[in-house]
TIDO-763792 format. One line per 8 residues: their letters; for each residue x, y, z of C-alpha. Coordinates in steps of 0.001 Angstrom, whole numbers, plus 500000, padded with zeros to 6 digits. Layout:
BEGIN
A> X:Y:Z ~ ...
***
This chain:
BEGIN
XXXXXXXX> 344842:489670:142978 ~ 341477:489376:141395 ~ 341743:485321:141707 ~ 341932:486025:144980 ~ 339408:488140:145537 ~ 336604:486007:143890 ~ 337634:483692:146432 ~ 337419:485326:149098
XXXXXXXX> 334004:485971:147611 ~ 333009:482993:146904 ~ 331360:480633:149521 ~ 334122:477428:150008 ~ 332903:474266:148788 ~ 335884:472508:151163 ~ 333733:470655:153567 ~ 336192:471206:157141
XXXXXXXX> 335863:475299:155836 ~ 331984:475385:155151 ~ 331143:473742:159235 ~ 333859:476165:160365 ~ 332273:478991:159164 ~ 329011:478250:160238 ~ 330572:477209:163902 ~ 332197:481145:164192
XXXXXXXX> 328470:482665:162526 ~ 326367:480986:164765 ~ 327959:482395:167555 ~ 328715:485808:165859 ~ 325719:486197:163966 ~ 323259:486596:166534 ~ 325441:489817:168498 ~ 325684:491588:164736
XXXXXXXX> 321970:491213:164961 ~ 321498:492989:168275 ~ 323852:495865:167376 ~ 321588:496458:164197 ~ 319115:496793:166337 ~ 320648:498646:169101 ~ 321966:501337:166690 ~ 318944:501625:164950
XXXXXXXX> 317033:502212:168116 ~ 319752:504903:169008 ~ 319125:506718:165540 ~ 315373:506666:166076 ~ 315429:507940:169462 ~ 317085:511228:168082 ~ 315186:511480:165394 ~ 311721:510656:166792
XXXXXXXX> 311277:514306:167010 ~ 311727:515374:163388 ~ 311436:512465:161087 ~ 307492:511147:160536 ~ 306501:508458:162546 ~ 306560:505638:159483 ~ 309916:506457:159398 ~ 310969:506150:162978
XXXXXXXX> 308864:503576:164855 ~ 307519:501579:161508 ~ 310949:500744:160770 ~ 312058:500094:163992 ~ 309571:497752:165120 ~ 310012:496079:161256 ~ 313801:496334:162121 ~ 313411:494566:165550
XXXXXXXX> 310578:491814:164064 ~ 313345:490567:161430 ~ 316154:490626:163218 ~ 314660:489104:166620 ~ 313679:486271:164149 ~ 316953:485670:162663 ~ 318802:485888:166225 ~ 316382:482324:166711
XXXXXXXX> 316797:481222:163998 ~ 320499:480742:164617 ~ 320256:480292:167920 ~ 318143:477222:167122 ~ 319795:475558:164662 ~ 322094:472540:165145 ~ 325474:472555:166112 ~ 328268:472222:163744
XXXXXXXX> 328773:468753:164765 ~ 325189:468156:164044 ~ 324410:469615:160789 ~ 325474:468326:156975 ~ 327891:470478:154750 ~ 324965:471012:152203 ~ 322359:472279:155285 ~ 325586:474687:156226
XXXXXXXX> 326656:475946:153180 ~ 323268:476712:152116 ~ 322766:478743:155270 ~ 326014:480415:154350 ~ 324358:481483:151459 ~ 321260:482800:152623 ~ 323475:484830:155361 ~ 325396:486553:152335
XXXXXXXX> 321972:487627:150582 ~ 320422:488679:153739 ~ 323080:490268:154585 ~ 323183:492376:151050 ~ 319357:492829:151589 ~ 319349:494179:155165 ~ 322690:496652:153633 ~ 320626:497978:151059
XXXXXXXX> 317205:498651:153077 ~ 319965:500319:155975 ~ 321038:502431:153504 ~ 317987:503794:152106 ~ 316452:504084:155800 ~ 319962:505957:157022 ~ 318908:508210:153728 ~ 316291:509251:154578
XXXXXXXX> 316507:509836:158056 ~ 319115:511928:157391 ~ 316703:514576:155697 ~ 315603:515301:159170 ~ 316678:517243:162033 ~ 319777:519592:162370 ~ 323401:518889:161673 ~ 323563:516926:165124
XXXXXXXX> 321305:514653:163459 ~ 323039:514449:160500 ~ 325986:513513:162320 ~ 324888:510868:163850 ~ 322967:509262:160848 ~ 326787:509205:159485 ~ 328032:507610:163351 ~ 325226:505193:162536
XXXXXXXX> 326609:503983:159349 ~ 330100:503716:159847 ~ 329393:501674:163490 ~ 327382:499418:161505 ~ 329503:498833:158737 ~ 332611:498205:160879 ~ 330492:495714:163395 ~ 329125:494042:160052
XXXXXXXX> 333090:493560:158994 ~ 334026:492473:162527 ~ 330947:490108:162872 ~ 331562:488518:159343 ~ 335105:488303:159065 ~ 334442:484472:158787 ~ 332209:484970:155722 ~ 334176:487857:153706
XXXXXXXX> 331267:487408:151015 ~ 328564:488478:153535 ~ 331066:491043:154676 ~ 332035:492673:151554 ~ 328622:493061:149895 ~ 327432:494982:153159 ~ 330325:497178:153069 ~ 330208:497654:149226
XXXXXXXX> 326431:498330:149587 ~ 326518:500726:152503 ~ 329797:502334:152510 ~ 330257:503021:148153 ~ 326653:504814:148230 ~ 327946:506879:151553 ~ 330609:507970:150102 ~ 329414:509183:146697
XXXXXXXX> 326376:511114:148858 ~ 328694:513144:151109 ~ 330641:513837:148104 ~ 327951:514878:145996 ~ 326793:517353:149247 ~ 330506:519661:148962 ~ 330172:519881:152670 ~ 333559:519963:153713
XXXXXXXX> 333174:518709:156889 ~ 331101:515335:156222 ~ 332849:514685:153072 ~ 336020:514328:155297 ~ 333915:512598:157597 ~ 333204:509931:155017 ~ 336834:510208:153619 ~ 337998:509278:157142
XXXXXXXX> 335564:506051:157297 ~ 336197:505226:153787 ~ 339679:504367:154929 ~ 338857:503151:158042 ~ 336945:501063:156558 ~ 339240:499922:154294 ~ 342083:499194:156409 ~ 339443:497196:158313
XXXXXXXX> 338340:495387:155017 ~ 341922:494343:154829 ~ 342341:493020:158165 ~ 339133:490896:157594 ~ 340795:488929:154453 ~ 343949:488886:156338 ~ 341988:487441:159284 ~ 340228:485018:157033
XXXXXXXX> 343031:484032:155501 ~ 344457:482778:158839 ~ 341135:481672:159964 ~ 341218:479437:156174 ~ 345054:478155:156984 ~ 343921:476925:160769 ~ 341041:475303:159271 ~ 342935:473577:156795
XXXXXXXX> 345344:472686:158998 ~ 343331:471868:161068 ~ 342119:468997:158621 ~ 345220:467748:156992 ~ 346071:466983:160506 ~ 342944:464986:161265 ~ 343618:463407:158064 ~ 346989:462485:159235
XXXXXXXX> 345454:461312:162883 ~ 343352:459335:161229 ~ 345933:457900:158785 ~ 348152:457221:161510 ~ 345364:455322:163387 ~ 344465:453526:160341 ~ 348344:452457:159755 ~ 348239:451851:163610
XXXXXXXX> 344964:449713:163433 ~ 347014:448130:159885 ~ 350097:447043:162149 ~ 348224:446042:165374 ~ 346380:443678:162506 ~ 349695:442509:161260 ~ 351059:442032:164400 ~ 348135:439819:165372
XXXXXXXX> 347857:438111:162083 ~ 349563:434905:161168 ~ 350499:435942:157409 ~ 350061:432848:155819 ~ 347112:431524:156975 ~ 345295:434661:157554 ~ 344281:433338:161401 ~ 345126:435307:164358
XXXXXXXX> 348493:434474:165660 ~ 350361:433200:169134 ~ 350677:436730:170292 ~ 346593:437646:169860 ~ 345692:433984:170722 ~ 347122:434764:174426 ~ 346483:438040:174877 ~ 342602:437213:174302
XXXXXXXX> 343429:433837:175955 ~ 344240:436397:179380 ~ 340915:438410:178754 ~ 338882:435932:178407 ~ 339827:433767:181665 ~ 339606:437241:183645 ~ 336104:437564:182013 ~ 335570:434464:183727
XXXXXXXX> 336825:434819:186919 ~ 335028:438557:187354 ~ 331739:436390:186139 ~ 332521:433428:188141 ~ 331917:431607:184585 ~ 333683:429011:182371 ~ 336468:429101:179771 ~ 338798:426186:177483
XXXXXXXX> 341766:426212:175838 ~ 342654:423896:173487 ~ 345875:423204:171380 ~ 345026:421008:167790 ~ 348699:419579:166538 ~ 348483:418195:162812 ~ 349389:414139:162281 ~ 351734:413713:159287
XXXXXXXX> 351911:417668:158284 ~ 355661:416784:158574 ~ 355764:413416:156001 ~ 353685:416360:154138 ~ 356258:418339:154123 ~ 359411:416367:153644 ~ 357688:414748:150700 ~ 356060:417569:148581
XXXXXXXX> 358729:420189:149781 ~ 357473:423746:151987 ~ 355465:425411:149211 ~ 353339:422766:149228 ~ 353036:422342:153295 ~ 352492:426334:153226 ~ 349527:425568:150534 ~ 348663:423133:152930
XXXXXXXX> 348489:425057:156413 ~ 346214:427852:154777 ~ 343795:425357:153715 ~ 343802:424043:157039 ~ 343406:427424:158068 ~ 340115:427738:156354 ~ 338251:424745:157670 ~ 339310:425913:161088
XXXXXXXX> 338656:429309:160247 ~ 334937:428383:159861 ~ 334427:427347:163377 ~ 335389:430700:164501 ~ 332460:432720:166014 ~ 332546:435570:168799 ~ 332870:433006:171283 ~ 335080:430744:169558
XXXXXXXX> 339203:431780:168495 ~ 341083:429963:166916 ~ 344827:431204:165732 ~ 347936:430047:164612 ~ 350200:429632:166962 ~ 353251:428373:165047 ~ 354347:425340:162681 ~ 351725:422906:162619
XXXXXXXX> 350183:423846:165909 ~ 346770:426288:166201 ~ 344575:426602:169327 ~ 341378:427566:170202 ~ 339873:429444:172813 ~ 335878:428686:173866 ~ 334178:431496:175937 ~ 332102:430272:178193
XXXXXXXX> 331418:427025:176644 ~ 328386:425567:176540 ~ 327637:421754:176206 ~ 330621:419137:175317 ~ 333938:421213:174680 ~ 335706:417817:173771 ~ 332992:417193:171241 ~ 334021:420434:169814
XXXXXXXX> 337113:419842:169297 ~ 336729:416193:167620 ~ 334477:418050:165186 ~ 337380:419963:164340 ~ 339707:417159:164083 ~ 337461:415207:161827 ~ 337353:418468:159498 ~ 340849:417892:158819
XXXXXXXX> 340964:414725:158524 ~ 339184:414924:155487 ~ 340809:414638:151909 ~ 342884:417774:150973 ~ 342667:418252:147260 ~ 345697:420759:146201 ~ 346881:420972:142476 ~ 344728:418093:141588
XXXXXXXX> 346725:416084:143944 ~ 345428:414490:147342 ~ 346614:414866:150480 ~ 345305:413572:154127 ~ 346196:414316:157210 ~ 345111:414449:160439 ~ 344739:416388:163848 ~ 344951:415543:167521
XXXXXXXX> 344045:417753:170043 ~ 343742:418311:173688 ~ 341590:420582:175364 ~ 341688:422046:179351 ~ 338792:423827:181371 ~ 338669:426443:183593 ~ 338534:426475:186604 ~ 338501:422363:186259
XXXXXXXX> 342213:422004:185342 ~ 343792:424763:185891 ~ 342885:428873:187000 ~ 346227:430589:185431 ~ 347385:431209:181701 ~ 350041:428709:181403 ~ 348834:426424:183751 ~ 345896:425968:181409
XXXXXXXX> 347722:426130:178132 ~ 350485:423625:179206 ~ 347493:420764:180273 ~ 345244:421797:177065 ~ 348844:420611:175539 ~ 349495:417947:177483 ~ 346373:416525:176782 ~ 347158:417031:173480
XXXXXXXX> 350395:415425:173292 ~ 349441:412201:175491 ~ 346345:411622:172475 ~ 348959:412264:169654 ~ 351590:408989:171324 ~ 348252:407011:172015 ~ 345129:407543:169654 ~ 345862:410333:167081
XXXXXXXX> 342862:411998:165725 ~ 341065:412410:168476 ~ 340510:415186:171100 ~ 341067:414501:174982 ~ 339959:416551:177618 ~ 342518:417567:180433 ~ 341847:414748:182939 ~ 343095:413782:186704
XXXXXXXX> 344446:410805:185136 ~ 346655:413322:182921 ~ 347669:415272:186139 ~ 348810:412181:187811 ~ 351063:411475:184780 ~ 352086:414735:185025 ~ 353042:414349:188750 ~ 354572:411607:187660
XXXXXXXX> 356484:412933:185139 ~ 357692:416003:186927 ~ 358961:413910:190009 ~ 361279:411953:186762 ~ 362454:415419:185436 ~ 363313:416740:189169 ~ 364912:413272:189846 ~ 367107:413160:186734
XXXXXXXX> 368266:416708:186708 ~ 369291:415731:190496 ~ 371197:412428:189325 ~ 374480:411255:189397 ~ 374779:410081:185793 ~ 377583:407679:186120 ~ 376440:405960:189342 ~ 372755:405757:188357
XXXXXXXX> 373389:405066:184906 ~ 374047:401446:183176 ~ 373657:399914:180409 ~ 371879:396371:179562 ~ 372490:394542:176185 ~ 370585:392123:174286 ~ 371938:389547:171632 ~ 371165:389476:168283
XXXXXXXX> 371789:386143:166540 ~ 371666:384433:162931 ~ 369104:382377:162513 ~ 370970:379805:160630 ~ 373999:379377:162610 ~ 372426:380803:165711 ~ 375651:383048:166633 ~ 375176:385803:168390
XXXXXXXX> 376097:388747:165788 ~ 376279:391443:168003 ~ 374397:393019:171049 ~ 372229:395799:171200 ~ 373124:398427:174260 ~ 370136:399091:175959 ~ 370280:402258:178612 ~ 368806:401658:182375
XXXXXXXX> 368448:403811:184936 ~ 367888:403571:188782 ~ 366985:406477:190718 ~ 367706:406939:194478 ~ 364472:408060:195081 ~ 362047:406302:192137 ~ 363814:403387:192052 ~ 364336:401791:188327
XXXXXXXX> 362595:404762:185637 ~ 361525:402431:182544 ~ 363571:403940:179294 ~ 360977:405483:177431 ~ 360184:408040:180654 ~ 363925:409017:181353 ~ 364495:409585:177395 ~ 361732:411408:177292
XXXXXXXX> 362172:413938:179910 ~ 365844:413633:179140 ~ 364654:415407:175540 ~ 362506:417606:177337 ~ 365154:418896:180112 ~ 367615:418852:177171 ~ 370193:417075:179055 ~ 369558:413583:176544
XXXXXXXX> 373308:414711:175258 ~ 374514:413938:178765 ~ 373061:410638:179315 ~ 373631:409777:176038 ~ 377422:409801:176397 ~ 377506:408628:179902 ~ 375707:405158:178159 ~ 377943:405155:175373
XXXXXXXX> 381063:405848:177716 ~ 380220:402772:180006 ~ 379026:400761:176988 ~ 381593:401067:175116 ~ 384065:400381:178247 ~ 382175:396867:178701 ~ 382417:395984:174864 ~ 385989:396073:174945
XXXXXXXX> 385899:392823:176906 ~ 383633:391005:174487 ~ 384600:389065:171600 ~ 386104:390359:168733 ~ 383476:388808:166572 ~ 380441:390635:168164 ~ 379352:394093:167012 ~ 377438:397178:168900
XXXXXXXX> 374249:398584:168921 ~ 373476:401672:170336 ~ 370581:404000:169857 ~ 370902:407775:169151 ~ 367846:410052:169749 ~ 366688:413144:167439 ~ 369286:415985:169548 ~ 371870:413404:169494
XXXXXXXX> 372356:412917:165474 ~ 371539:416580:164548 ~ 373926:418056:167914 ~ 378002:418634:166438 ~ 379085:418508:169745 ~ 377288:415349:170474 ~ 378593:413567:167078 ~ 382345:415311:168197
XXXXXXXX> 382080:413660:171791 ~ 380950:410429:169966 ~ 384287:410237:167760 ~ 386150:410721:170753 ~ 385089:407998:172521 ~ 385639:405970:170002 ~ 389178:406704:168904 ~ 389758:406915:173243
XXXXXXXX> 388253:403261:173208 ~ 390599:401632:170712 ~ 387160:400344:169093 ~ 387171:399792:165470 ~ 384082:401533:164228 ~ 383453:399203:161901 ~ 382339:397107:164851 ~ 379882:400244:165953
XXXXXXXX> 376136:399739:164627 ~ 374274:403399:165403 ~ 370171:403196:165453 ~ 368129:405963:164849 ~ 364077:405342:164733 ~ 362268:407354:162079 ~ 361102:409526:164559 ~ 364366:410830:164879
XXXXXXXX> 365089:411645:161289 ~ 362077:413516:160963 ~ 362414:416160:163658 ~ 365132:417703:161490 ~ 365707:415569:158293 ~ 368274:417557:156600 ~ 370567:418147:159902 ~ 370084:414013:160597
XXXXXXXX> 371442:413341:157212 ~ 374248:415265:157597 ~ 375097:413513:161646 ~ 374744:410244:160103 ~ 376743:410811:157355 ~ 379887:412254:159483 ~ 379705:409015:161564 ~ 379869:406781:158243
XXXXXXXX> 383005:408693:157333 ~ 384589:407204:160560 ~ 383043:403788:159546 ~ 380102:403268:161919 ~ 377394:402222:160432 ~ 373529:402759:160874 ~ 370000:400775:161340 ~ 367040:402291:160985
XXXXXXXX> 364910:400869:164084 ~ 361152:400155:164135 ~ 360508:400261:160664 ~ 356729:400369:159581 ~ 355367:402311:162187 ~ 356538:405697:161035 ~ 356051:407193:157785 ~ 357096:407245:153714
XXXXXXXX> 359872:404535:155340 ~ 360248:403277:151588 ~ 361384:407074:150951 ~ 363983:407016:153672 ~ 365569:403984:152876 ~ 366172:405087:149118 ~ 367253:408281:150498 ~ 369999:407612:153513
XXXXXXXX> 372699:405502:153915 ~ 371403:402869:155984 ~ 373002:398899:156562 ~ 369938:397441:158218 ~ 366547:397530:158470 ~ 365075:396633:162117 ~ 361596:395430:162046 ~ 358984:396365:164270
XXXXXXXX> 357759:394079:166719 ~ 354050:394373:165510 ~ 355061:392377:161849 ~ 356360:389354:164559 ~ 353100:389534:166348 ~ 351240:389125:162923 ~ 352654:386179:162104 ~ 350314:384219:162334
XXXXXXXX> 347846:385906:159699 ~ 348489:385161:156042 ~ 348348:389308:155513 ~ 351033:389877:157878 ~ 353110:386765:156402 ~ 352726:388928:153064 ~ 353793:391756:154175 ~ 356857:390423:155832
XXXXXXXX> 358192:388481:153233 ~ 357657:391746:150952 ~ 360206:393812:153746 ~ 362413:391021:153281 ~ 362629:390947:149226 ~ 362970:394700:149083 ~ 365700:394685:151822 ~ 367430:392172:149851
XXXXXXXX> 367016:394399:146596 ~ 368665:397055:148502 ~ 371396:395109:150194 ~ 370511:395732:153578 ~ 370369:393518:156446 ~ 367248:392983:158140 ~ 366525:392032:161806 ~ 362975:390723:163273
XXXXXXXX> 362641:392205:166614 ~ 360252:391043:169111 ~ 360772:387403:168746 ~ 359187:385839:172050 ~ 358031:382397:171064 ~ 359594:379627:169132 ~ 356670:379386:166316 ~ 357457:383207:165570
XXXXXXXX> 361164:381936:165196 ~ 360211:379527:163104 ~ 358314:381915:160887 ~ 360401:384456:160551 ~ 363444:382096:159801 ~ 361348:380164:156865 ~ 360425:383039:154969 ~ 364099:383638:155170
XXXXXXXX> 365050:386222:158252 ~ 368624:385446:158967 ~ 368884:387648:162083 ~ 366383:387888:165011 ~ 366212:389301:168265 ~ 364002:388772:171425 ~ 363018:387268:174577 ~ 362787:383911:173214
XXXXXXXX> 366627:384481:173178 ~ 367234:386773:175813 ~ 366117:389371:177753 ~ 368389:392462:178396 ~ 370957:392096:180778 ~ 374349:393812:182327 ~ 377630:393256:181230 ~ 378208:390262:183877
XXXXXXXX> 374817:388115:183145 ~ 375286:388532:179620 ~ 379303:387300:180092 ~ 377804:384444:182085 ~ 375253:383575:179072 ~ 377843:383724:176287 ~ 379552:381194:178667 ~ 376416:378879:178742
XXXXXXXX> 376345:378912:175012 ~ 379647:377842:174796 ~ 379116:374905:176819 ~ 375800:373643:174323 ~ 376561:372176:171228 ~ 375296:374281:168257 ~ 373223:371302:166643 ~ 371215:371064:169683
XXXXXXX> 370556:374297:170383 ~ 369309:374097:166449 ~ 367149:371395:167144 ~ 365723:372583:169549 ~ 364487:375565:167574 ~ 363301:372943:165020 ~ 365373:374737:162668
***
């Protein structure tokens, strides 16, 4: 109990408490003022008669001076919101002592006044005292230390006089205030005491707001945060993406997008393993990271893509964005081990090339992609050379998703012979298609959108049905090609549908050559390994097409269970350099090391034959031979052979 009281006592030092109390006092203090001087002014009046006038009127107009410049005093000082916690709890202080001062002088003053006039008087000097007691409880009740000490002061002394008097009825008179004022002394802690629990509650539940808003300001970061590399991710990137291009519209101003896609992050990857690539992306991270500014984003969006976002650009966005590239093309040093890569990226303007979201993203992309297949580490800007591709494109996609596969589709072949004997070793199916409405669509379009529609498993068995239908007429002797892209050798039901055909056929998979370029095995390395490996256990075999223009190709062939090694038409061309002589005889000695056969494609002239057979090629394949050609042209050209004599043919290759 006596804890308690000292502190109820005691002014708070809990900040929320101290500016709550001085909120209530501000308002209250000023009122308790008036009544002191209302009362006092009542007392005076009826004893103005009988008490001298130092007494009466001195006091009173002292009375009314002070408190008249304490009622300004609070009514001109700040606001809770305004003031410190020091400024208010020192004014909380100064109320308490005032308030035991201004007790004290009442007391004496109510004292001595009543030593004049009758018992009227008299009673009314006692009215006086217990009115102003009770208002000073009622007006303090939110600082029980100012309250207390006034009614300890005032009320104590009262008592003890009217006691000391023996006049029956006063001293139960002051009896009957004592307790009044008592039970009012209690409802002032018990009112504090709620007035302390709101307060406090009050603030544990501000804390809480604002720990919810922090956590809530915490997980809006996260959620717009790629984790690893500490950029914004996909999700911010496009919501900013859609303020920023309505900024622009409202301002009739300019915006870009742009989309930066890493060269070799993949090789990277494969190579060094995913801890590494992670190291990896967050140092990329950082160099992009310092081109951010208020009007430049950049983010994450996922993989080995970011983009970037340019607010009303200003001078050459494109040149921009090669600055970027060339900051990552730069050396990577990670674990004392160095690493380059490289960037392309594409970049679309508004209103330029596009006025909505997607549209702008999917050109920015576009662009992008088109200077990734044709001159990576550069940056392109979204051009109407790229939207007439696009046209173009889009009128292949609607085409082939309209197409009758087995009508439009066919398949061409082209020989492969041995250079020595110059027998034709088997034929390479080829897939064609001529559209209605386009006419013939060159391969590498239809594959393409083929991949992109994801309908390449359909045309890939179609070609494979029909080729393998025609191959059952050719000669035992002769062996397959056919190509497989990236969704064909990781899809099951592809592979499945592939088996089928074969066993349906009656072909002896031995006879059954499957190519995949490197390309392919990259997209999903693990799941291509495991295709091509399911195919060898029925006894196809593979080729690894266009080797040397992909990547750690010394890697793969160590790695995967290839037969042959197809050379890329760009060592042919080279022939005639000493370097690229060099370099072709070293393909040859290390596919010999490895046992695996090795074809020169792109033979087109009769010196590249002759190269490529002295520095030992034994199999070649070209236009010097043959172009590709359906089933019946190429029947009618193994019948032509036939009819030449082998040693002439030879000599004429000056073989």
């Amino acid at each position: 109990m006596a804890k308690t009281l000292v502190g109820w006592l005691a002014i708070s030092k809990e900040p929320s408490l101290i500016l709550a109390q001085y909120r209530e006092l501000k308002r209250q203090v000023p009122l308790l003022y008036t009544l002191l001087i209302l009362n006092a002014s009542a007392v005076t009046y009826t004893h103005f008669a009988y008490a001298p006038v130092w007494v009466t009127v001195g006091f009173l107009g002292a009375l009314i001076a002070t408190c008249g410049w304490r009622i300004i005093c609070w009514l001109r000082a700040p606001e809770a919101h305004a003031v410190t916690v020091e400024a208010a709890r020192a004014q909380l202080v100064s109320t308490t002592i005032l308030a035991g001062i201004l007790g004290a002088v009442f007391l004496v003053w109510s004292m001595l006044m009543n030593q004049y006039g009758g018992v009227e008087q008299q009673a009314h000097v006692a009215l006086f005292i217990a009115a102003t007691v009770i208002g000073c409880i009622f007006c303090l009740y939110n600082l029980p230390s100012a309250a207390m000490l006034v009614t300890a002061i005032v009320t104590v002394p009262y008592l003890l006089y009217y006691l000391w008097r023996g006049d029956p009825v006063f001293t139960a008179m002051a009896l009957n205030i004592a307790l009044v004022t008592g039970v009012m002394v209690r409802v002032l802690l018990n009112g504090f005491g709620a007035f302390t629990n709101m307060i406090r509650s009050k603030a544990e539940l501000v804390c809480k707001q604002e720990e919810t808003q922090r956590l809530s300001a915490d997980n809006a970061h996260l959620a717009h945060t790629d984790m690893l590399t500490g950029l914004p991710n996909r999700r911010f990137f496009f919501n900013r993406f859609e303020q920023w291009l309505q900024d622009a519209r409202r301002e009739n101003g300019r915006m870009a997008v742009g989309v930066l896609d890493l060269d070799r992050f993949k090789a990277i990857n494969d190579t060094y393993g995913h801890a590494w690539g992670d190291r990896l992306l967050v140092e990329v991270g950082a160099r992009l990271d310092s081109f951010a500014s208020e009007r430049v984003s950049l983010a994450r969006l996922g993989g080995d893509e970011f983009g970037v976002l340019f607010a009303d650009p200003i001078g050459d966005v494109r040149s921009a964005g090669q600055a970027m590239c060339d900051a990552l093309s730069r050396p990577f040093v990670i674990e004392g081990q160095t690493i380059s890569i490289g960037c392309s990226a594409g970049i679309a303007t508004y209103p330029d090339a596009g006025s909505a979201v997607h549209e702008l993203f999917d050109r920015s992309d576009y662009a992008a992609y088109h200077m990734k297949m044709n001159e990576r580490g550069g940056c392109a800007l979204f051009s109407f050379e790229h939207e007439n591709i696009i046209r173009s494109e889009r009128a292949v996609e609607t085409a082939l998703l309209a197409a009758d596969l087995d009508r439009e589709l066919h398949v061409c072949y082209q020989p492969i012979l041995c250079t020595h004997s110059c027998d034709v070793l088997s034929v390479e199916a080829l897939g064609r298609w001529t559209s209605p409405s386009l006419g013939p669509v060159p391969p590498d379009r239809f594959i393409v959108a083929a991949e992109k529609l994801n309908i390449i498993h359909d045309i890939t068995i179609a070609l494979f049905r029909k080729a393998l239908r025609e191959f059952g007429a050719m000669p035992p002797s002769i062996r397959l090609s056919f190509n497989l892209s990236a969704k064909d050798i990781t899809s099951p039901e592809t592979l499945r549908q592939l088996m089928d055909l074969i066993e349906e056929g009656g072909i002896d998979p031995k006879r059954i050559t499957f190519e995949l370029t490197e390309t392919a095995l990259m997209r999903d390395f693990h799941a291509a390994v495991r295709g091509i490996q399911s195919l060898r256990a029925l006894g196809a075999r593979f080729a690894l097409d266009d080797f040397g223009v992909g990547y750690s190709s010394l890697g793969h062939l160590r790695r995967l269970p290839f037969d042959k090694v197809k050379l890329d038409r760009s060592f042919v061309e080279n022939m005639e350099e000493s370097f690229g002589r060099n370099i072709f005889s070293g393909i040859l000695a290390l596919c010999r090391t490895l046992e695996l056969d090795c074809v020169a494609e792109g033979v087109e002239t009769e010196a590249q034959l002759a190269w490529v057979t002295n520095l030992g090629c034994q199999r070649v394949q070209g236009y010097f031979f043959a172009k590709p050609m359906p089933a019946l042209e190429l029947a009618a050209w193994f019948l032509a052979r036939t009819t030449s004599p082998t040693p002439a043919v030879v000599s004429r290759y000056g073989l």
